[in-house]
C-alpha positions as a Markdown table, in Angstrom:
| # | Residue | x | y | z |
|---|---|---|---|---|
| 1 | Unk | 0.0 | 0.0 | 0.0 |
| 2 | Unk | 1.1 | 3.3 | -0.8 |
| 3 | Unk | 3.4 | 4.9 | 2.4 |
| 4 | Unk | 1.4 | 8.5 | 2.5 |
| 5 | Unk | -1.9 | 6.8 | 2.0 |
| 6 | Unk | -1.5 | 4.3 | 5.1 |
| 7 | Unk | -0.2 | 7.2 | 7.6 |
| 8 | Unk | -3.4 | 9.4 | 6.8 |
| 9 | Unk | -5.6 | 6.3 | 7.2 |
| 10 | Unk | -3.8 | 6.1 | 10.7 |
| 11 | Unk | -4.0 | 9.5 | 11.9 |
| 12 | Unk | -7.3 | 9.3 | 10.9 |
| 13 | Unk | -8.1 | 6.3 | 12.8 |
| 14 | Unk | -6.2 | 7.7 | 15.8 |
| 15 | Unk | -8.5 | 11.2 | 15.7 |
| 16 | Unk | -11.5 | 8.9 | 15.8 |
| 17 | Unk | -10.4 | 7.0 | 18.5 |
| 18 | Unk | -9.6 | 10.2 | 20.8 |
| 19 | Unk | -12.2 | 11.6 | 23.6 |
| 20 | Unk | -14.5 | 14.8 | 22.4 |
| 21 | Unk | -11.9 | 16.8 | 24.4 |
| 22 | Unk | -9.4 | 16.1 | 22.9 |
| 23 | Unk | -11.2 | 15.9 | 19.6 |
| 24 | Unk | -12.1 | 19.9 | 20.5 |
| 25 | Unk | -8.7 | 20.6 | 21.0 |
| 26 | Unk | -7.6 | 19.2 | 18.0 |
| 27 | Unk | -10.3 | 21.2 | 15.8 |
| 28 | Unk | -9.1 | 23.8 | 17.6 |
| 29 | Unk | -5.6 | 24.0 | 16.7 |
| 30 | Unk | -6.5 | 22.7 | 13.1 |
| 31 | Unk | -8.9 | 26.2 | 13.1 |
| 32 | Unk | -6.1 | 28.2 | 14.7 |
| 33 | Unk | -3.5 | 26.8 | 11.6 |
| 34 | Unk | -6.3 | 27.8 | 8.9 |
| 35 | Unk | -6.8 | 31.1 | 10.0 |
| 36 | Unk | -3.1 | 31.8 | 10.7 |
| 37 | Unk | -2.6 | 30.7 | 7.1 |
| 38 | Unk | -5.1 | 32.5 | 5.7 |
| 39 | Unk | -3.8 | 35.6 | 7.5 |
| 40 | Unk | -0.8 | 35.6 | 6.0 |
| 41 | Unk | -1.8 | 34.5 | 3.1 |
| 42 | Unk | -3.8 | 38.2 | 3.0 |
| 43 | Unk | -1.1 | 39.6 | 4.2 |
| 44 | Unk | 0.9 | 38.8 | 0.7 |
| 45 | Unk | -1.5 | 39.6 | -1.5 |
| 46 | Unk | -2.2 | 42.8 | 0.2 |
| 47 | Unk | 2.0 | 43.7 | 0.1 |
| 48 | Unk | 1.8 | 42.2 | -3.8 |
| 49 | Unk | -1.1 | 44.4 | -4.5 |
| 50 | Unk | 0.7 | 47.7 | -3.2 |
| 51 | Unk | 3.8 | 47.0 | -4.7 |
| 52 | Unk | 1.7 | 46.8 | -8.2 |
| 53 | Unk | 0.1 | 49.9 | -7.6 |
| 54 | Unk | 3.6 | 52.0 | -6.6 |
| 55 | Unk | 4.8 | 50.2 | -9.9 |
| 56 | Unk | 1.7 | 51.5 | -12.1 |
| 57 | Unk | 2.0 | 55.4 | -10.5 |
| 58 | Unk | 6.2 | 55.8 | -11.1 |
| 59 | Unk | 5.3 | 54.5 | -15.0 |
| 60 | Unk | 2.4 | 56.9 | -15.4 |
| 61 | Unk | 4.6 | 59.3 | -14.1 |
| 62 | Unk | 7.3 | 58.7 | -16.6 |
| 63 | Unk | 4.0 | 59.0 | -19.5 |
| 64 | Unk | 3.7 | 55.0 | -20.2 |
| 65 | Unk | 0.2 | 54.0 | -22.1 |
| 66 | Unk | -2.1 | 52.5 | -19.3 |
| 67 | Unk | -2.9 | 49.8 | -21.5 |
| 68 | Unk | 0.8 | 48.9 | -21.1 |
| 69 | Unk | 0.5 | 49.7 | -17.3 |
| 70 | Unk | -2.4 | 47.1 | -17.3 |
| 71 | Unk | -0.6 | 44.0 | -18.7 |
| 72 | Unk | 2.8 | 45.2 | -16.9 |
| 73 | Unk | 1.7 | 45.6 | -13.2 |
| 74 | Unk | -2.2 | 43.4 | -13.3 |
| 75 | Unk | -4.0 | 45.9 | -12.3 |
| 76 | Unk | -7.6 | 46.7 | -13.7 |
| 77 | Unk | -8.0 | 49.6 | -16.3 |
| 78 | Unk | -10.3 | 51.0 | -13.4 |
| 79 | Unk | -7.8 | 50.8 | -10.8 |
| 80 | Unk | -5.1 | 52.5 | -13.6 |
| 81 | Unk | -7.7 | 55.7 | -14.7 |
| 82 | Unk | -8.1 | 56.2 | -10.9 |
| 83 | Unk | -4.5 | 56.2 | -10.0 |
| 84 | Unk | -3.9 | 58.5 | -12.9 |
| 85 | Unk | -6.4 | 61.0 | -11.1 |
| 86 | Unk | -4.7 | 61.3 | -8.3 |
């Protein structure tokens, strides 16, 4: 039997077997990972989203299309007319 397959089978077999408190606290720290993960994971698309945007407002400043500003940086055509407002 596959190696990665028989030690989930087991784990799950030994989360089964545990009391509902210790079931609880288990959830609980699998919550605590998601969120934390998910938190972070925010994090870096929030940092990756201002980094395009400081990207998009130096090359309007230096007179680059914003159709070129679109495909460089990912940013919507919205987001680039409203920068270019500022």
């Amino acid at each position: 039997m596959n190696e990665p397959v028989l030690k989930k089978a087991m784990d799950t077999l030994e989360f089964l077997s545990q009391d509902a408190e210790a079931r609880r606290l288990y959830e609980d720290r699998q919550k605590y990972l998601h969120d934390e993960a998910s938190m972070i994971e925010g994090a870096l698309a929030e940092g990756e989203k201002r980094k395009a945007v400081q990207m998009a407002l130096e090359l309007l400043k230096l007179g680059v299309d914003p159709a070129i500003i679109v495909k460089a940086s990912g940013l919507s055509e919205a987001e680039i007319i409203a920068l270019k407002k500022k």
